[in-house]
Biopython code that builds the backbone (N, CA, C, O; Angstrom):
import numpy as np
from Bio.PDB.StructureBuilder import StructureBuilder

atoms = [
    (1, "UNK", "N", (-6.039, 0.424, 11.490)),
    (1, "UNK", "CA", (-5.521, 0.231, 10.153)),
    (1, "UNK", "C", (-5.240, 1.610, 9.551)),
    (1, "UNK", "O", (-5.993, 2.562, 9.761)),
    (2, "UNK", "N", (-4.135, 1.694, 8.795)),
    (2, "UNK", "CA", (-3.649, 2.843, 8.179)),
    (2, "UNK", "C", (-4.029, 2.771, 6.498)),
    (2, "UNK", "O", (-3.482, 2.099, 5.624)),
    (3, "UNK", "N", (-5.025, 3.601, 6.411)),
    (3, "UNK", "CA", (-5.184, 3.477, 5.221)),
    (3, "UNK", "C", (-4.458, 5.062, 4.164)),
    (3, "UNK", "O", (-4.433, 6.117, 4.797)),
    (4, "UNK", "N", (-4.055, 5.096, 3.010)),
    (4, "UNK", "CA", (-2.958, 5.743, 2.313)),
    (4, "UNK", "C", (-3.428, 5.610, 1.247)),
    (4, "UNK", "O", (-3.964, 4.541, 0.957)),
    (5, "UNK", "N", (-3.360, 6.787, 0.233)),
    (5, "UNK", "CA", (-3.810, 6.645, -1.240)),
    (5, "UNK", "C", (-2.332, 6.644, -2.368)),
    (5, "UNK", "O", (-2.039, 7.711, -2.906)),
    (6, "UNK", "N", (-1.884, 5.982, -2.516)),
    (6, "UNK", "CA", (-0.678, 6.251, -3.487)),
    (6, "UNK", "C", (-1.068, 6.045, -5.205)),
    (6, "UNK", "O", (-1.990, 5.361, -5.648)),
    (7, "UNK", "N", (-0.071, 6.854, -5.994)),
    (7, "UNK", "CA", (-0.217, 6.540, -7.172)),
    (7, "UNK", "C", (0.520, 5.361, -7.978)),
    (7, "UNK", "O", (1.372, 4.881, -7.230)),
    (8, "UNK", "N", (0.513, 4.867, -8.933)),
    (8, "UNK", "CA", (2.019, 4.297, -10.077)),
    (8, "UNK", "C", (2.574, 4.611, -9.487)),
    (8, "UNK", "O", (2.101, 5.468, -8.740)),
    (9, "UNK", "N", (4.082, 4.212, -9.277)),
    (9, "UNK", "CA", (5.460, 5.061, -9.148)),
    (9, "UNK", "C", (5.513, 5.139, -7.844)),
    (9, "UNK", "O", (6.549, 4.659, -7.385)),
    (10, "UNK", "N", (4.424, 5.776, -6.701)),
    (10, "UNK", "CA", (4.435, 5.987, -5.148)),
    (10, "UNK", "C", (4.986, 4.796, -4.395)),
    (10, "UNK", "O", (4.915, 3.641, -4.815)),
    (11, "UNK", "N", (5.475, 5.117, -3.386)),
    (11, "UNK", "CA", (5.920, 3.912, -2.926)),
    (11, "UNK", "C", (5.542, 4.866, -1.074)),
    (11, "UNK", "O", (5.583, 6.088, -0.934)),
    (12, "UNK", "N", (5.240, 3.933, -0.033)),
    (12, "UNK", "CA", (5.476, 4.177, 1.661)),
    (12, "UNK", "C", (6.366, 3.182, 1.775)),
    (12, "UNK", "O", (6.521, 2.374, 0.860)),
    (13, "UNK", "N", (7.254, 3.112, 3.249)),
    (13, "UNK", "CA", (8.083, 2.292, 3.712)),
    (13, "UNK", "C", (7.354, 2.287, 5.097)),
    (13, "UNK", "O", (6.581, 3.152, 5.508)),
    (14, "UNK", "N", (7.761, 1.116, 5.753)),
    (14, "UNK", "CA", (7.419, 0.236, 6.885)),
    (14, "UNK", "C", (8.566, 0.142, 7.371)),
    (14, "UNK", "O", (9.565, -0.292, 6.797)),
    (15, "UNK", "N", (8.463, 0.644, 8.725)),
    (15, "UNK", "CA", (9.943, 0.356, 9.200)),
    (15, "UNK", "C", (10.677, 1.473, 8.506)),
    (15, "UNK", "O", (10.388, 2.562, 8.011)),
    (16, "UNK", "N", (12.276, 0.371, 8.771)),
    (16, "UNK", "CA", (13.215, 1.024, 8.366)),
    (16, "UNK", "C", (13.732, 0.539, 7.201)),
    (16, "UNK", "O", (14.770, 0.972, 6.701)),
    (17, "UNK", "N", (12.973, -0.460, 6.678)),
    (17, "UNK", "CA", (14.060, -1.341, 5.781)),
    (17, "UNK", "C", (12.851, -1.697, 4.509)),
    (17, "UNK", "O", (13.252, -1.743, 3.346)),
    (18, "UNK", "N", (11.566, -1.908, 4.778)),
    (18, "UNK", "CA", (10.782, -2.577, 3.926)),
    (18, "UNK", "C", (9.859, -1.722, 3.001)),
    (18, "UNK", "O", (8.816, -1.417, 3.578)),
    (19, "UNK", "N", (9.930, -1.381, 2.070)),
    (19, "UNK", "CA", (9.526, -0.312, 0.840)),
    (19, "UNK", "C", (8.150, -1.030, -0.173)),
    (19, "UNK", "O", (8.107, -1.996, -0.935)),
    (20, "UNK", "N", (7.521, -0.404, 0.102)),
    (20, "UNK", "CA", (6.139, -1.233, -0.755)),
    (20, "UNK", "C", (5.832, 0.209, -1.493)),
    (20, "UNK", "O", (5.488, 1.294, -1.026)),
    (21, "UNK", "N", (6.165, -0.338, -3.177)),
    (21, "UNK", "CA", (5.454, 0.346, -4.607)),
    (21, "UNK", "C", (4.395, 0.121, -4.987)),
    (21, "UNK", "O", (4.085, -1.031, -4.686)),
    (22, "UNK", "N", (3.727, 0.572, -5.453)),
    (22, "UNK", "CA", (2.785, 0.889, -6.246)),
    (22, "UNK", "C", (3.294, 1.124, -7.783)),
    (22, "UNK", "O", (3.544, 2.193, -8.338)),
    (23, "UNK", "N", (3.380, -0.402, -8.373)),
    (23, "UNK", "CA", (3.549, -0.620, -9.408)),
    (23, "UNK", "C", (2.237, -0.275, -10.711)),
    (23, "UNK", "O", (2.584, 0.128, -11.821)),
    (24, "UNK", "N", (1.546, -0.382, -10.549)),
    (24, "UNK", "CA", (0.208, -0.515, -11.648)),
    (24, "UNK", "C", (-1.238, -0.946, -11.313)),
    (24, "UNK", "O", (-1.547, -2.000, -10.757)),
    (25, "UNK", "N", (-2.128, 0.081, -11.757)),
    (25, "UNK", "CA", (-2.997, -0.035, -11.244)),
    (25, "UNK", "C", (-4.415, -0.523, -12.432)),
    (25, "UNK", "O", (-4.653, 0.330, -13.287)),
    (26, "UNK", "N", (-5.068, -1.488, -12.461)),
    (26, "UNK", "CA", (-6.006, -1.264, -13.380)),
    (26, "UNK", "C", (-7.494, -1.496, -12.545)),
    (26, "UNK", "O", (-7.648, -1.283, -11.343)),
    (27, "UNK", "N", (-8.493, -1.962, -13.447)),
    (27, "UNK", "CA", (-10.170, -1.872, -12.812)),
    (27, "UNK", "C", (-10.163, -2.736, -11.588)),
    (27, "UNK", "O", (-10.677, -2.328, -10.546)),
    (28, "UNK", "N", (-9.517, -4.092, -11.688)),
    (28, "UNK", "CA", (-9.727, -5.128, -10.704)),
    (28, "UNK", "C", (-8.249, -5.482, -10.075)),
    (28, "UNK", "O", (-8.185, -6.363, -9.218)),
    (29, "UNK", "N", (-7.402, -4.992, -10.381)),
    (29, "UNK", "CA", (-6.057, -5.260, -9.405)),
    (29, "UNK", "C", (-5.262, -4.472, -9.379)),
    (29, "UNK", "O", (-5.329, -3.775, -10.391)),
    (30, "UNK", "N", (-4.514, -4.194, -8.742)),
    (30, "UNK", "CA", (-3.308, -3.564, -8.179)),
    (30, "UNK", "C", (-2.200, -4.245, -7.862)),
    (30, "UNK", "O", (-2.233, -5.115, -6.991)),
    (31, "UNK", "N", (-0.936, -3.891, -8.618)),
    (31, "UNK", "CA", (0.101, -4.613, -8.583)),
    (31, "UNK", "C", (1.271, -3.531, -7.717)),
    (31, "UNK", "O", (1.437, -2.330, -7.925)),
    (32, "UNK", "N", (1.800, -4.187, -6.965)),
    (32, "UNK", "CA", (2.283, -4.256, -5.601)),
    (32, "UNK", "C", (4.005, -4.998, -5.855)),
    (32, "UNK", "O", (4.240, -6.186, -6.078)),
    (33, "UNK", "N", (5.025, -3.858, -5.730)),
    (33, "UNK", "CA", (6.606, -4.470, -5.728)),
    (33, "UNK", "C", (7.066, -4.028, -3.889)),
    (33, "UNK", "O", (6.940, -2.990, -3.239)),
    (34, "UNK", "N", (7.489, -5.072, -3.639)),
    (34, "UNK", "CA", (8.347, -5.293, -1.972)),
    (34, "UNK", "C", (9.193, -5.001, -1.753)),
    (34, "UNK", "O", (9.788, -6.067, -1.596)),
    (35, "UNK", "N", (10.133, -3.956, -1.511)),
    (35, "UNK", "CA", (11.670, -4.305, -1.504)),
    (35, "UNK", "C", (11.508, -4.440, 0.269)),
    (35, "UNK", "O", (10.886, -3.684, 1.016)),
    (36, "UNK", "N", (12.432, -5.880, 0.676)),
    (36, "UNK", "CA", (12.583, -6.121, 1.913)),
    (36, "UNK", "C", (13.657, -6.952, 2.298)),
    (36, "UNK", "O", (13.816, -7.866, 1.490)),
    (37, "UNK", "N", (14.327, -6.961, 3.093)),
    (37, "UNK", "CA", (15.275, -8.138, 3.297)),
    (37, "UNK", "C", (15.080, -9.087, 2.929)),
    (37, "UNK", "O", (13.914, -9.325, 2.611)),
    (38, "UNK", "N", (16.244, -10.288, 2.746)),
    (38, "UNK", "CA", (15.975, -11.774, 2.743)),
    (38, "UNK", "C", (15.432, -12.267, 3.947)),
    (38, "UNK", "O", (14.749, -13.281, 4.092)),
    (39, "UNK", "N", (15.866, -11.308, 4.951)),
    (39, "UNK", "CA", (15.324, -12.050, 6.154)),
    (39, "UNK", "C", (13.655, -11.808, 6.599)),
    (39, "UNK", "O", (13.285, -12.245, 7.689)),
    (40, "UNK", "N", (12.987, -11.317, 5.980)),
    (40, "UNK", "CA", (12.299, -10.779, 6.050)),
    (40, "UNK", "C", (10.808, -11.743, 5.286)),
    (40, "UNK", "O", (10.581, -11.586, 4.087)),
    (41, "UNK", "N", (10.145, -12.445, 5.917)),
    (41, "UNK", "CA", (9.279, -13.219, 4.961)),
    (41, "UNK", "C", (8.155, -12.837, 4.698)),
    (41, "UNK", "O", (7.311, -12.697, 5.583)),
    (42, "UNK", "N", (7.896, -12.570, 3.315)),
    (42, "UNK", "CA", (6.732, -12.199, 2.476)),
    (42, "UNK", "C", (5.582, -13.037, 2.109)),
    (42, "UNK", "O", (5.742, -13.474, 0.969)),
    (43, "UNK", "N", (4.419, -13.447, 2.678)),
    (43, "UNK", "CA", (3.686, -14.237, 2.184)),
    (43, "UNK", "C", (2.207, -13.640, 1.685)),
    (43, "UNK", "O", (1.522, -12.932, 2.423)),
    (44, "UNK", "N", (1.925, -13.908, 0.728)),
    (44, "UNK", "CA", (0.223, -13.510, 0.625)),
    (44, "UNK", "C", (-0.329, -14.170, 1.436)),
    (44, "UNK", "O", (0.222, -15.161, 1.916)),
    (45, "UNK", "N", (-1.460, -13.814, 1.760)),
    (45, "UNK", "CA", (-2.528, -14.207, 3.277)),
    (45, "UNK", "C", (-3.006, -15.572, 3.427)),
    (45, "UNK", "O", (-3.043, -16.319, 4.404)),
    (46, "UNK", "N", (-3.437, -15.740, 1.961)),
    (46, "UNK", "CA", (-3.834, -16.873, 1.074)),
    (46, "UNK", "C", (-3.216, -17.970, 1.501)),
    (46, "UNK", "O", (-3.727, -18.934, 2.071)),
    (47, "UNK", "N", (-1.557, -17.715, 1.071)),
    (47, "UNK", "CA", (-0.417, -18.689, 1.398)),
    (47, "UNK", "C", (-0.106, -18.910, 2.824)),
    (47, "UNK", "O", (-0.084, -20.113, 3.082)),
    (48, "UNK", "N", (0.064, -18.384, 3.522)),
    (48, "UNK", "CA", (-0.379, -18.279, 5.329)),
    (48, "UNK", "C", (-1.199, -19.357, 5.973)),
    (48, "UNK", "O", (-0.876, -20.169, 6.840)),
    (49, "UNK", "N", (-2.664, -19.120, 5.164)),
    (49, "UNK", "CA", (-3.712, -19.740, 5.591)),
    (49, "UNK", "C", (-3.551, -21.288, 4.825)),
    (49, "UNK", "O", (-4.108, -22.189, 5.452)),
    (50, "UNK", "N", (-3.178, -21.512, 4.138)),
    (50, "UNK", "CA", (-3.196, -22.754, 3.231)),
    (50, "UNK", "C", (-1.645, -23.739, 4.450)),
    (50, "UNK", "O", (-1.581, -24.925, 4.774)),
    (51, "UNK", "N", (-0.768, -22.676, 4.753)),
    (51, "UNK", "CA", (0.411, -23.345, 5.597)),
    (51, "UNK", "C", (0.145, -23.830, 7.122)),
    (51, "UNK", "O", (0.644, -24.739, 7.786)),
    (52, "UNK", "N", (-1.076, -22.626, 7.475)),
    (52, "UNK", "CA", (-1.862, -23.375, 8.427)),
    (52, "UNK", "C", (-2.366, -24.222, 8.481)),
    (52, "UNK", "O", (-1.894, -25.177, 9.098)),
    (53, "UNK", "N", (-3.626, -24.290, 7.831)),
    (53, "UNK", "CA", (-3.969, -25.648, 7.443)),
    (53, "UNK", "C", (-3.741, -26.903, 6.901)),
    (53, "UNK", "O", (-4.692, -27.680, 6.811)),
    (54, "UNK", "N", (-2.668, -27.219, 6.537)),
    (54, "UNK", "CA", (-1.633, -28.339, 6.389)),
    (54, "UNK", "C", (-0.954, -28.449, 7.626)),
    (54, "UNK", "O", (-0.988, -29.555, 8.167)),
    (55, "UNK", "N", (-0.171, -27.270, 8.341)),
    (55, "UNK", "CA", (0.306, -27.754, 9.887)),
    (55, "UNK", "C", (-0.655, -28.664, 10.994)),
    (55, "UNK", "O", (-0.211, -29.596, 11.665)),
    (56, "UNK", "N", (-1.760, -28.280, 11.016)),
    (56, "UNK", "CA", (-3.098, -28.224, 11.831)),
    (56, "UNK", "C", (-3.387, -29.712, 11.378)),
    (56, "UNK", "O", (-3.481, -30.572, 12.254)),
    (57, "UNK", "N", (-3.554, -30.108, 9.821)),
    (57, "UNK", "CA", (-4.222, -31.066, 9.384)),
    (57, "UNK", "C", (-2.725, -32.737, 9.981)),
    (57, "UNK", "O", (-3.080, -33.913, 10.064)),
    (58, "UNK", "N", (-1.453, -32.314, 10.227)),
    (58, "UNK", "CA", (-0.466, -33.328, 10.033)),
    (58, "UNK", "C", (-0.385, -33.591, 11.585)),
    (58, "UNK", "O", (0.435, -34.403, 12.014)),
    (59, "UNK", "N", (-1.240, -32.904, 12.433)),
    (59, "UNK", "CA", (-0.995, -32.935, 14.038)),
    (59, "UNK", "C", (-1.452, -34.088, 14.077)),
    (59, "UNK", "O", (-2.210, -34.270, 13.124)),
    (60, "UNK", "N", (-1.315, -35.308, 14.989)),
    (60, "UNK", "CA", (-1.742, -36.630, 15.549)),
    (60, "UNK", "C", (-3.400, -35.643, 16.080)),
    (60, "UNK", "O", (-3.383, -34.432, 16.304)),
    (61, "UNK", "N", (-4.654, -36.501, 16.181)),
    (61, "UNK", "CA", (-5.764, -36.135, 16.712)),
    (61, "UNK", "C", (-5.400, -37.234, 17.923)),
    (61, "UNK", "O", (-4.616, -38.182, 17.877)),
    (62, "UNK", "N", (-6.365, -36.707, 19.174)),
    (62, "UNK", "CA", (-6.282, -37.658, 20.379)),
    (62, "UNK", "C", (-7.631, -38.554, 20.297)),
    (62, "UNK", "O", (-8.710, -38.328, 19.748)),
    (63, "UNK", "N", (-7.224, -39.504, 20.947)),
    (63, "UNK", "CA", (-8.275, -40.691, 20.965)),
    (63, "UNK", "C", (-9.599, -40.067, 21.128)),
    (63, "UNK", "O", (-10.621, -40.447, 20.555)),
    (64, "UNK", "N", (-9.479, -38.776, 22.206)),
    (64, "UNK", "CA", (-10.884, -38.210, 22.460)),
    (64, "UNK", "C", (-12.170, -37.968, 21.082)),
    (64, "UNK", "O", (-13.330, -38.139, 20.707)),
    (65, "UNK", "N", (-10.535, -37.331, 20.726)),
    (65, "UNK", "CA", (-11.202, -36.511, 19.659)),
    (65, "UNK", "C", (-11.558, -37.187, 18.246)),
    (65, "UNK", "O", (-12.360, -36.869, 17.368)),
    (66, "UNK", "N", (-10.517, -38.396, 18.393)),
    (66, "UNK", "CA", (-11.599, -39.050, 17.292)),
    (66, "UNK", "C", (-12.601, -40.033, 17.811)),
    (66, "UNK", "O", (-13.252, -40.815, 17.119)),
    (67, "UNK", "N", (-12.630, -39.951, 18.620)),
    (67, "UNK", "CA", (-13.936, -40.947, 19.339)),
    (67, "UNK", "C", (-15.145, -39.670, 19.154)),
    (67, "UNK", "O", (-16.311, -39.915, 18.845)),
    (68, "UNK", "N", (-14.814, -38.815, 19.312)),
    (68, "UNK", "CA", (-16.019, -37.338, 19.197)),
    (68, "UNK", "C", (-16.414, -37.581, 17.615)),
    (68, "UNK", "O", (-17.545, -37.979, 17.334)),
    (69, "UNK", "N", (-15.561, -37.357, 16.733)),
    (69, "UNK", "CA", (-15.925, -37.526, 15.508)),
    (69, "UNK", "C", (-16.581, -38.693, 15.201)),
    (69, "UNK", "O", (-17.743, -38.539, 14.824)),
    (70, "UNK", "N", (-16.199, -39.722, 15.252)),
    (70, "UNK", "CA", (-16.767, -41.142, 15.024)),
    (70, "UNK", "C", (-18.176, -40.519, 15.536)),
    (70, "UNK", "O", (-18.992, -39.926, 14.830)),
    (71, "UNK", "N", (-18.280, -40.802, 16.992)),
    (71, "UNK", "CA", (-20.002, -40.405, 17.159)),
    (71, "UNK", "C", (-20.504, -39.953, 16.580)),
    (71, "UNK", "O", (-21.551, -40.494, 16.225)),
    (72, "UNK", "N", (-20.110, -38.430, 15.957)),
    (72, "UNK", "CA", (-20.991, -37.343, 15.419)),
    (72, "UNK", "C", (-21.041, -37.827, 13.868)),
    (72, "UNK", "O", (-21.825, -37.188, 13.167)),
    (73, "UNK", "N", (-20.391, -38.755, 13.308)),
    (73, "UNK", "CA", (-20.957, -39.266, 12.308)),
    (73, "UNK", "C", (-21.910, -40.859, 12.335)),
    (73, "UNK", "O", (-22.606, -41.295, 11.418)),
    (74, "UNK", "N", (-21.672, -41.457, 13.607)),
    (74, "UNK", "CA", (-22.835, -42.582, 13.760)),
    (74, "UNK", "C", (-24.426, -41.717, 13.651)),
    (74, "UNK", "O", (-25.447, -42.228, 13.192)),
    (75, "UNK", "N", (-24.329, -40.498, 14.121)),
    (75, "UNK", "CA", (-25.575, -39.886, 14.245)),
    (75, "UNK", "C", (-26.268, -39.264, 13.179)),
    (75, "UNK", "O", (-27.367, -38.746, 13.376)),
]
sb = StructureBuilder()
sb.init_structure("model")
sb.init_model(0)
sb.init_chain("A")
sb.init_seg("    ")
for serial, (resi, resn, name, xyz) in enumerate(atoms, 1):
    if name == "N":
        sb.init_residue(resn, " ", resi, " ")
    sb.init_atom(name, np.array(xyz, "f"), 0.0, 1.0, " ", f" {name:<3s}", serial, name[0])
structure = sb.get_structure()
């Protein structure tokens, strides 16, 4: 991991194309501007993990596996 101290105003780029500012800083957050392509998808981690878990949750389960569950709640 690359860690970097920037100020307000500072900005690093990624690549060739994707520019991350350092918009404002106070006690408990840091506000953060993207410039990146459209093609380019931006998600907080948060949002990632929440898209996972809705993909994961809409999969068919196999007979096994809900026969596993069933048990482990007869018990």
């Amino acid at each position: 991991m690359l860690v970097i101290r920037r100020r307000p105003g500072e900005s690093f780029l990624i690549g060739d194309d994707v520019e991350i500012e350092i918009l404002e800083i106070t006690a408990s957050q840091v506000k953060v501007g993207i410039r990146a392509p459209k093609a380019v998808t931006v998600l907080r981690s948060e949002v990632q993990r929440t898209q996972e878990a809705n993909l994961a949750a809409s999969r068919p389960i196999s007979a096994e596996s809900l026969a596993n569950m069933l048990e482990r709640l007869r018990q």
